[in-house]
C-alpha positions as CSV (number, residue, x, y, z in Angstrom):
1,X,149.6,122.2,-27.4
2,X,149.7,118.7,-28.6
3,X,149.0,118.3,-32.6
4,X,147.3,115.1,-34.3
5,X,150.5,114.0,-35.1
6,X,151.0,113.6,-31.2
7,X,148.2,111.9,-30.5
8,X,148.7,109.1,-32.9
9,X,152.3,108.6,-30.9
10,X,151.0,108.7,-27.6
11,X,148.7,106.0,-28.3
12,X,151.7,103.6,-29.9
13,X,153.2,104.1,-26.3
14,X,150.0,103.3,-24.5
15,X,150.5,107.2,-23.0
16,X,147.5,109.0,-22.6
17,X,146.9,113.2,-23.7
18,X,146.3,113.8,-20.0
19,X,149.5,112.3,-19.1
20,X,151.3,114.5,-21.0
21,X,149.3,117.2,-20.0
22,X,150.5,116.3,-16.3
23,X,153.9,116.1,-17.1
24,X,154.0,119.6,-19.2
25,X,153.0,120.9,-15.6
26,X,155.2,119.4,-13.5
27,X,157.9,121.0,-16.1
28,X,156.5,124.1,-15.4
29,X,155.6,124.2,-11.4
30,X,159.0,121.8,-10.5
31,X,158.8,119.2,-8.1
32,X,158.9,120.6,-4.2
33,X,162.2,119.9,-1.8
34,X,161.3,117.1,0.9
35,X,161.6,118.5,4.5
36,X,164.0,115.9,6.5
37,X,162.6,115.5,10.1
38,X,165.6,114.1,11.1
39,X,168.4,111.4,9.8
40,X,167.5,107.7,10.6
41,X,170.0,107.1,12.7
42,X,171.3,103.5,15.4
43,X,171.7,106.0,18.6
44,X,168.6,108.3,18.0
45,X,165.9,106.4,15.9
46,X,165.3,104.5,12.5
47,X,167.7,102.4,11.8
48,X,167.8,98.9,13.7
49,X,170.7,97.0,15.2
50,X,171.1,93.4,15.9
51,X,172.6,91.5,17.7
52,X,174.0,88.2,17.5
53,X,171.2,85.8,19.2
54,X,168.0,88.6,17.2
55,X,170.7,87.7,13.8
56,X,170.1,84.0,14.8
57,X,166.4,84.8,15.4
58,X,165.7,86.1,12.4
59,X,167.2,83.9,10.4
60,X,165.4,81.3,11.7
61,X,162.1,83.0,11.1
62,X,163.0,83.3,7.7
63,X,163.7,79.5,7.2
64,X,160.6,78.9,9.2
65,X,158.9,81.2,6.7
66,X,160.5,79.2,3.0
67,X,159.2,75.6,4.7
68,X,156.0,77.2,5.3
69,X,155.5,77.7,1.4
70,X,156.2,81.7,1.5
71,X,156.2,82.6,-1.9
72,X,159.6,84.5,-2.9
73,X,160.8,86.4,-5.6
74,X,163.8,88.2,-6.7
75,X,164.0,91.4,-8.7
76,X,167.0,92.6,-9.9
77,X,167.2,95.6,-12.3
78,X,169.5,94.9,-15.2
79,X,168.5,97.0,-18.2
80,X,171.5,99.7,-18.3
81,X,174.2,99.4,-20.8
82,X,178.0,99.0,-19.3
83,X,178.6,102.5,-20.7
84,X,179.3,104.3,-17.3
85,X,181.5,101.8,-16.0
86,X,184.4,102.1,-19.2
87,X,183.7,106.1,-19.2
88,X,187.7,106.3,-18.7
89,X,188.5,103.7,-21.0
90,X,186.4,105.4,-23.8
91,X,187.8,108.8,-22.6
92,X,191.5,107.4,-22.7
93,X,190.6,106.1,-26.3
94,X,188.7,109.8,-27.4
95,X,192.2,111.6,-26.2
96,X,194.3,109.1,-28.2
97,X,197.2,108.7,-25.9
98,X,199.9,106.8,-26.2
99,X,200.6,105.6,-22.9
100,X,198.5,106.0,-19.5
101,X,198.9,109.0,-17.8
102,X,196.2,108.9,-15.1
103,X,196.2,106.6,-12.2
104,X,193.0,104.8,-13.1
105,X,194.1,104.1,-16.4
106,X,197.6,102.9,-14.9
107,X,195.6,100.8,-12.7
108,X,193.8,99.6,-14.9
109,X,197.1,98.4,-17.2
110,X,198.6,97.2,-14.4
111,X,195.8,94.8,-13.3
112,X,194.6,94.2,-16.7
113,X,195.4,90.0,-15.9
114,X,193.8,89.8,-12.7
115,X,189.8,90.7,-14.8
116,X,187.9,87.7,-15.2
117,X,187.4,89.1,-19.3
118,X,191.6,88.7,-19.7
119,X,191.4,85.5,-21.3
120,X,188.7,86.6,-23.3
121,X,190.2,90.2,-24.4
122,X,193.6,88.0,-24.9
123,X,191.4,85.6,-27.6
124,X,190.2,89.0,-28.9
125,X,193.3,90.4,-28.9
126,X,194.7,87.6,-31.7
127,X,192.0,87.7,-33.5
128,X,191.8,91.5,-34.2
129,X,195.7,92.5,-34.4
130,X,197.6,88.9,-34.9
131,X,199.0,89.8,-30.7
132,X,198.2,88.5,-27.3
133,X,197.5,91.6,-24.6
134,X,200.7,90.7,-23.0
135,X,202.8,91.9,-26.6
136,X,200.6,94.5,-27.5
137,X,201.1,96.6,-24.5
138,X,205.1,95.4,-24.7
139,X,204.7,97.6,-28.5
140,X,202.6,100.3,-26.4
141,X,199.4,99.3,-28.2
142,X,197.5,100.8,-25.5
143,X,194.5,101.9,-27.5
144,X,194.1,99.1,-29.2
145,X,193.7,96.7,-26.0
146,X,191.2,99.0,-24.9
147,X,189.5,99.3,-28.2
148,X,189.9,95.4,-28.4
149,X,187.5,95.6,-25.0
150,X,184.9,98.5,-25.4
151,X,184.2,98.4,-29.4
152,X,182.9,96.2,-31.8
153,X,185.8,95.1,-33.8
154,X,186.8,93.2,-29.9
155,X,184.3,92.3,-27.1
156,X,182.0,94.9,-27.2
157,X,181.9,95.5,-23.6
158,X,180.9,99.4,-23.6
159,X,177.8,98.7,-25.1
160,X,176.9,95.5,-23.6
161,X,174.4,95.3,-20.7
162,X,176.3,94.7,-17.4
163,X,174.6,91.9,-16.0
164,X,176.4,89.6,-19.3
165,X,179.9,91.0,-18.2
166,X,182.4,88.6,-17.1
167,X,182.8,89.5,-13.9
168,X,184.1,86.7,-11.4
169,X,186.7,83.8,-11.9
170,X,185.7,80.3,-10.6
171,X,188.7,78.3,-10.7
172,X,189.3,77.9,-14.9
173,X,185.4,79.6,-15.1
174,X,184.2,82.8,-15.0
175,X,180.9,84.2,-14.3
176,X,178.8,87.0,-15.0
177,X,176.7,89.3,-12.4
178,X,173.5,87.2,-14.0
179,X,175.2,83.5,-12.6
180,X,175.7,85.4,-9.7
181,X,171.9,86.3,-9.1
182,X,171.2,82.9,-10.0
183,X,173.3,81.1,-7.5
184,X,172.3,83.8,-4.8
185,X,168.4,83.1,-5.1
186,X,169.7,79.1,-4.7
187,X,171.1,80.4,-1.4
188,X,168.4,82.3,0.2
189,X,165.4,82.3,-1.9
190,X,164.7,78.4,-3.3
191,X,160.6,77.5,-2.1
192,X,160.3,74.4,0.2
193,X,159.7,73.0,-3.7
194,X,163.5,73.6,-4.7
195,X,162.0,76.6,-7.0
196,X,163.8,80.2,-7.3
197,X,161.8,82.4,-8.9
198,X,163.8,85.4,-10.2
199,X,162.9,88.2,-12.3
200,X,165.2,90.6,-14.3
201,X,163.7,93.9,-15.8
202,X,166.2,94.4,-19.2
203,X,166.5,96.7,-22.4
204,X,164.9,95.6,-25.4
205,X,168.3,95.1,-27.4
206,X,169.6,93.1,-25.0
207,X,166.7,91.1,-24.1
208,X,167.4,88.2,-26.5
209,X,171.8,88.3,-25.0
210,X,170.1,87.5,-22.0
211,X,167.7,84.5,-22.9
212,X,170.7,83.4,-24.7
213,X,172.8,83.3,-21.5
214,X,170.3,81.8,-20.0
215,X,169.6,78.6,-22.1
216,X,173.1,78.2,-22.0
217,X,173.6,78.4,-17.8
218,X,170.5,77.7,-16.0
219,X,170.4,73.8,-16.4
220,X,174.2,73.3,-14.9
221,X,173.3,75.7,-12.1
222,X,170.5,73.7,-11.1
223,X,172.1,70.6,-11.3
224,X,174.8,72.3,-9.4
225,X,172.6,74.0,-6.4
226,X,169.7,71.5,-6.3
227,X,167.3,73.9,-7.6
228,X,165.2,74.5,-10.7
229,X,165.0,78.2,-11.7
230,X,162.1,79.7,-12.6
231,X,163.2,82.7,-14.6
232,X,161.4,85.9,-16.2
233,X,162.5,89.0,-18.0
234,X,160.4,92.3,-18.4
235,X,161.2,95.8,-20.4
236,X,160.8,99.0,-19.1
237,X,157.0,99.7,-20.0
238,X,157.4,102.5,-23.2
239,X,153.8,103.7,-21.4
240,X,156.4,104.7,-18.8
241,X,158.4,107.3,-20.9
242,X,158.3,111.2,-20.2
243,X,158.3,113.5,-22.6
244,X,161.4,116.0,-23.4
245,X,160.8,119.8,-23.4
246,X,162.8,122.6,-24.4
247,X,164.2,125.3,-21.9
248,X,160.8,127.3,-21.8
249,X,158.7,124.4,-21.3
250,X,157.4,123.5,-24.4
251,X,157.4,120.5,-26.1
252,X,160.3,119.4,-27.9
253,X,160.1,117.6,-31.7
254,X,162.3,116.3,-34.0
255,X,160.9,115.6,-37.2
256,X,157.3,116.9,-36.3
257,X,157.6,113.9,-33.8
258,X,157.8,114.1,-29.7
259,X,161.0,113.0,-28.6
260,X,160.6,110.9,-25.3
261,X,163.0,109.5,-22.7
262,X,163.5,106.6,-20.0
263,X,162.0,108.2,-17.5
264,X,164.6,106.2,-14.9
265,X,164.1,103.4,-12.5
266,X,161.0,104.9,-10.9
267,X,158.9,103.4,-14.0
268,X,160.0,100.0,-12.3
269,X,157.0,100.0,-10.1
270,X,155.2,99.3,-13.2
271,X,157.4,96.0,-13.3
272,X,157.4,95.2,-9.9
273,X,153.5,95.2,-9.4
274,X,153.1,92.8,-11.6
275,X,154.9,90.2,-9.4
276,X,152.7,87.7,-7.6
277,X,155.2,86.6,-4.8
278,X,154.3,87.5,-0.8
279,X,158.3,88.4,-0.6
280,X,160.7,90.0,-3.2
281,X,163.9,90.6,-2.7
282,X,165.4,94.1,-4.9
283,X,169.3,94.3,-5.9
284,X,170.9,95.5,-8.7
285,X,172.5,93.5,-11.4
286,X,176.0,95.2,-10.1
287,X,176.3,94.4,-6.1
288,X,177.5,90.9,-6.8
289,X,180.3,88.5,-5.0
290,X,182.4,85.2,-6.1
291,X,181.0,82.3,-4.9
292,X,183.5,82.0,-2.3
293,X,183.0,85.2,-0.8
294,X,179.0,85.2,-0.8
295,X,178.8,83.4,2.8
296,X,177.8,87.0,4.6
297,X,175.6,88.2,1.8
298,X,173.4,85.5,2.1
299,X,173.2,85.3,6.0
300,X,172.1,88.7,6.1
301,X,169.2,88.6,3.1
302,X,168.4,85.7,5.4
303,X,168.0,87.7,8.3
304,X,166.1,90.9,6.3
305,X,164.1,88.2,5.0
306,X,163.2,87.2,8.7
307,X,163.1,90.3,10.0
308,X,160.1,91.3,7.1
309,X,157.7,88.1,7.6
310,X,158.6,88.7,11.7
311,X,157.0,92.6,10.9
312,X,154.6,91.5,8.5
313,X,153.0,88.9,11.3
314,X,152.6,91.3,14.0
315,X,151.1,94.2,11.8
316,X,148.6,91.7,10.2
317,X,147.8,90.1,13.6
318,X,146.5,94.2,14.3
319,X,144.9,94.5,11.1
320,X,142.8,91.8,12.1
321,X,142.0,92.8,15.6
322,X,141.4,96.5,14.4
323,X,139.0,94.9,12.1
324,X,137.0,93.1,14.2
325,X,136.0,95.9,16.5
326,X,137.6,94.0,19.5
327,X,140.1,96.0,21.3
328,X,140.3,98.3,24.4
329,X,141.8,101.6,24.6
330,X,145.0,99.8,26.4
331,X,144.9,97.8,22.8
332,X,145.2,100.9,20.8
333,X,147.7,102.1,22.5
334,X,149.8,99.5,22.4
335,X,149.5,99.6,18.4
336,X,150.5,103.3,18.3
337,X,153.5,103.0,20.9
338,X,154.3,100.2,17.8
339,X,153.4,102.2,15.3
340,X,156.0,104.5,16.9
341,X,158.9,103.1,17.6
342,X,158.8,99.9,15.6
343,X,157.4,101.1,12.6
344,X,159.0,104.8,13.1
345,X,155.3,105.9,11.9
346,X,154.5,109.6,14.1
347,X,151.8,112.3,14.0
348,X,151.8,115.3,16.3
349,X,148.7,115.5,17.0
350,X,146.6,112.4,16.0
351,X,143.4,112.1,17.7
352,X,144.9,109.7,20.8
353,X,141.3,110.4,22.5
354,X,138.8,109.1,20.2
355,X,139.1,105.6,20.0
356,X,137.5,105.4,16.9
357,X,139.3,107.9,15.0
358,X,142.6,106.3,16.2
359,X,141.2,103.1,14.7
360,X,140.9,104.3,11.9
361,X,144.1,106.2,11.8
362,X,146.2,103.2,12.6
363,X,144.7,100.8,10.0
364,X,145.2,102.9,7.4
365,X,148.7,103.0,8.3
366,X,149.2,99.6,8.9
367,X,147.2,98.0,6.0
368,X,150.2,98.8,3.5
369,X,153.0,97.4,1.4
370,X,156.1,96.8,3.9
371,X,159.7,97.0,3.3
372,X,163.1,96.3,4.8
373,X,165.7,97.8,3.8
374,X,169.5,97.1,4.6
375,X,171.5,100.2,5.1
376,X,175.1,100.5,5.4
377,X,177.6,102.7,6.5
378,X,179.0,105.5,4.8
379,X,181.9,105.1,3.5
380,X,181.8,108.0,0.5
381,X,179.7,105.6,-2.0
382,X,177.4,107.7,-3.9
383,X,173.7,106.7,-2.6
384,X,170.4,107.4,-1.4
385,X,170.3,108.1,2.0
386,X,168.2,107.0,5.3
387,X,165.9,109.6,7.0
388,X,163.0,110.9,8.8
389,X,160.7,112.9,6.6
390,X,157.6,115.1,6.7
391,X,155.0,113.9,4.6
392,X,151.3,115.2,3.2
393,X,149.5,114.6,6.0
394,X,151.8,115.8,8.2
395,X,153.5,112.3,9.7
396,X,156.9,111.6,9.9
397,X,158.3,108.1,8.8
398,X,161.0,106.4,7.0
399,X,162.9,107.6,3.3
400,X,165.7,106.8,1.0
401,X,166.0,110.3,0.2
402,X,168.4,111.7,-3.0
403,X,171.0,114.6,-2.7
404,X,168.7,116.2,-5.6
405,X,165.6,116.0,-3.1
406,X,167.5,118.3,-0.8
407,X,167.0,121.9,-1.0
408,X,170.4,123.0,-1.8
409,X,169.8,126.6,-0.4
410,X,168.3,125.2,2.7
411,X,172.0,125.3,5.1
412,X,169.8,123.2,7.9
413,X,168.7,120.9,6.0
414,X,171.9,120.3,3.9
415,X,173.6,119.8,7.2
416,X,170.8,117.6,8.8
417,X,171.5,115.2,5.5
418,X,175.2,115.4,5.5
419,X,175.4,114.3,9.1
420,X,174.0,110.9,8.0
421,X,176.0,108.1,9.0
422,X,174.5,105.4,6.3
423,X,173.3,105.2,3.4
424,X,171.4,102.6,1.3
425,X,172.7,100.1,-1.2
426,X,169.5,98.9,-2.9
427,X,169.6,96.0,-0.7
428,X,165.2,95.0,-0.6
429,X,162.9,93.0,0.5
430,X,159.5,93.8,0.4
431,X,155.9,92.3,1.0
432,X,153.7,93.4,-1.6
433,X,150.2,91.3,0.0
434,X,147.9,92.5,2.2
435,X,146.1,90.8,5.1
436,X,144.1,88.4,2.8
437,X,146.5,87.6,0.3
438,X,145.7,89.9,-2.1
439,X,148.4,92.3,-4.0
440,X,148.6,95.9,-3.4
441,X,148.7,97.7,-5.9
442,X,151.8,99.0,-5.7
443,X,151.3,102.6,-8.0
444,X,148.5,103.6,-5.1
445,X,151.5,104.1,-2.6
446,X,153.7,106.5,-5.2
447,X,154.7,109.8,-4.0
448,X,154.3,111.9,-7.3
449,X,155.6,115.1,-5.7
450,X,159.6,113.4,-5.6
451,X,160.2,113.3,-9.4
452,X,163.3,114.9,-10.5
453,X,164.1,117.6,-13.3
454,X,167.1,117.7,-15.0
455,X,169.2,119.4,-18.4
456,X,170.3,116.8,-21.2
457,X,172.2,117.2,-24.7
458,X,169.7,116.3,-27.6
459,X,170.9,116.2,-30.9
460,X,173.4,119.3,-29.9
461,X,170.3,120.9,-28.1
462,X,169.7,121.5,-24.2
463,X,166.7,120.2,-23.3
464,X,164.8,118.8,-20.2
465,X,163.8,115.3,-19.2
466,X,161.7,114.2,-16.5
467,X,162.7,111.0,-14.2
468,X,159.4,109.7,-12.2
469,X,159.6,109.2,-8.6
470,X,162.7,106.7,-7.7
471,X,161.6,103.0,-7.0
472,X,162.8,103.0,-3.7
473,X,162.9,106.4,-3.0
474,X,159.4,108.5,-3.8
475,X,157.8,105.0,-5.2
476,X,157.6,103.3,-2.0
477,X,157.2,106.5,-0.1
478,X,153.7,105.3,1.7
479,X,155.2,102.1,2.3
480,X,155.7,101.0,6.3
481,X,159.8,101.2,5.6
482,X,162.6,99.5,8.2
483,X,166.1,100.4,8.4
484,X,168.5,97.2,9.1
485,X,172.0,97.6,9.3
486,X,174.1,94.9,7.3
487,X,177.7,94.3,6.8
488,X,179.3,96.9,4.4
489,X,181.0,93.4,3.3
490,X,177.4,92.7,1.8
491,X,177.5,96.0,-0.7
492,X,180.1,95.5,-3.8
493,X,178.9,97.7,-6.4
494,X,180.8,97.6,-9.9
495,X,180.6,101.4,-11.2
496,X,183.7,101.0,-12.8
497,X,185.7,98.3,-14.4
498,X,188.6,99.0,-12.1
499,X,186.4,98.0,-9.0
500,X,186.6,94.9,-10.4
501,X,190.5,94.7,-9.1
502,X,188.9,94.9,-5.6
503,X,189.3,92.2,-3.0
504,X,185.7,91.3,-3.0
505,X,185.4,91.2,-6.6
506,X,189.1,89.2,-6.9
507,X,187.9,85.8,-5.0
């Protein structure tokens, strides 16, 4: 199926013909629907709820753990262009309407002086069409404000990356979800050394925005915070791209050539296995707050944080006992009831009566990459969810599941999943050593069965594209996985600019 042509392509992206090969037959057999066990729940089992003195605890463990000389690092994804989040303003522009006639639009006019981009869009404004915002939109120049934001000829915001946005004011400053990050690592994640290590995966286009913004902020945030930052940027690996096929399965060309996509933020892994720190902290580039309203976000990556190296102590103190051979039957049981209900880690029928066997069993599923993982309640945000699933070899544990995991035609398990009463913000931390210090290697623990499938317009043609396991949904599926309930005041996502007129985003 593939021609010479191919092959010379495949090798420019580092992909090999057997790759391919794989990914022509997951086009063809379809990935299978997960079977939820149950949803991880406070009242039944999975997701964990502390109180005030554990809180206290655990933030103290994770202090205790930075004076130590833990290693930490944080890994925020910020490659995606701002697109999404103006898709009204570029629909409102496409319709060429005169006036607003929806309410997000209205919205949008009416708090068009509360963004932290007016005074910028107002410069803009001058400069383009000789008028400030204020007079344009007295003349009902409507499109042209808009245009003045999301084209070229103004700002340029709807094909800027959203981590460069100005998001925040500070006083007579503003700030962009990238400052943000910044001052957030100087908050919870600066070394006993005053060092934040921080790590942003980005688009090639925009790669050089951002180490622009960079030179230009980082030294008056350190003086500012006490800190020195220690900051790297990373593309999405092109080795990483899936190829597009048409409806029958085939592959599909333009110009004799393969066309390939993104294949989404599952190809992260790549990116995040190359990290050397014990601890990293995931959050997207979005789920930022002012300065002045950041208090409970960093208490509570404080107290995930704790809760992690607290986990991580106790399974590597039974690594090490399992090890050495010395243990009783009274031992091993002790390590299962953990494995159980701490670790929410259960096999029917595991073999409870040969010690040896049960060893064995509960190394392996101890001696592996650990996450926590804050979940909040549901409140309607769109979001993966928390549950109990059935995997391979036949355990149950932990998983940020997707609606498009669910079997749609399966009514008891679309009900089990809309019963959920959280869901989970990208709000991470993860230990990515082992026992010894060594890294995992993070692809070993990827659930290639929870890829998705789905239809795109190419070049006025339908074809299909192929997104690899999620990052944290199927690529951290054999990961131990902890459920932690946080403040919903810790998850302020930015899908659209209007949620920027929100009270957590207004300071």
């Amino acid at each position: 199926m593939l021609q010479p042509d191919d092959l010379k392509d495949l090798a420019f992206k580092g992909i090999s013909p057997s790759a391919i090969e794989e990914q022509l037959e997951r086009f063809r057999k379809g990935f299978p629907y997960l079977r939820i066990s149950d949803v991880a729940t406070v009242d039944n089992h999975g997701i964990l709820r502390l109180d005030l003195t554990q809180e206290k605890y655990y933030e103290a463990e994770w202090e205790d753990f930075l004076s130590r000389g833990g290693e930490v690092e944080k890994f925020v994804p910020a490659s995606g262009a701002a697109s999404r989040m103006f898709k009204n303003l570029f629909a409102f522009v496409s319709a060429g309407q005169e006036a607003p006639s929806d309410d997000f639009m209205k919205s949008f006019f009416e708090g068009i002086e509360k963004f932290a981009f007016f005074p910028a869009l107002d410069a803009a404004c001058r400069k383009c069409y000789g008028q400030g915002v204020r007079e344009m939109l007295a003349d009902g120049r409507y499109i042209n404000v808009v245009k003045c934001l999301i084209s070229d000829e103004g700002l340029n915001y709807g094909a800027m990356p959203k981590g460069l946005l100005q998001f925040h004011r500070h006083g007579e400053e503003v700030h962009t979800p990238l400052e943000e990050h910044l001052e957030e690592g100087a908050q919870y994640a600066a070394d006993k050394e005053g060092k934040v290590n921080i790590h942003f995966t980005v688009s090639p286009e925009h790669r050089s925005a951002f180490e622009a913004m960079l030179a230009e902020k980082v030294s008056a945030l350190e003086e500012q915070w006490g800190v020195s930052f220690h900051v790297t940027l990373s593309e999405q690996k092109p080795s990483t791209d899936t190829v597009a096929v048409t409806l029958d399965n085939q592959p599909y060309r333009e110009n004799g050539h393969l066309v390939f996509r993104p294949a989404g933020h599952g190809a992260l892994i790549e990116n995040l296995n190359e990290m050397d720190a014990d601890v990293v902290f995931i959050k997207n580039i979005d789920n930022v707050v002012p300065t002045s309203l950041r208090e409970t976000t960093v208490r509570y990556k404080k107290i995930i944080g704790g809760c992690l190296v607290k986990l991580q102590r106790q399974i590597a103190s039974y690594i090490q006992q399992l090890r050495s051979g010395r243990y009783t039957s009274s031992d091993l049981q002790e390590m299962l009831s953990y494995l159980h209900d701490t670790l929410n880690v259960r096999h029917e029928s595991v073999g409870v009566e040969d010690t040896k066997v049960l060893a064995e069993y509960l190394l392996s599923k101890f001696n592996r990459p650990l996450r926590v993982c804050g979940v909040v309640k549901n409140d309607g945000e769109p979001g993966g969810g928390p549950y109990i699933t059935y995997n391979a070899d036949n355990t149950t544990s932990p998983q940020i599941l997707e609606a498009a995991q669910i079997d749609p035609t399966d009514t008891a398990m679309t009900a089990l999943a809309k019963s959920g009463s959280h869901f989970n913000p990208v709000d991470l931390v993860c230990y990515i050593k082992d026992v010894d210090g060594k890294k995992f290697d993070l692809k070993r623990y990827v659930d290639k069965d929870t890829g998705l499938i789905y239809e795109k317009s190419k070049s006025g043609v339908t074809v299909k594209a192929l997104e690899l396991p999620g990052l944290w949904n199927g690529s951290m599926s054999d990961w131990n996985t902890i459920f932690l309930e946080v403040p919903l005041e810790t998850f302020n996502p930015v899908k659209t600019v209007n949620d920027l007129l929100r009270p957590q985003h207004q300071g």
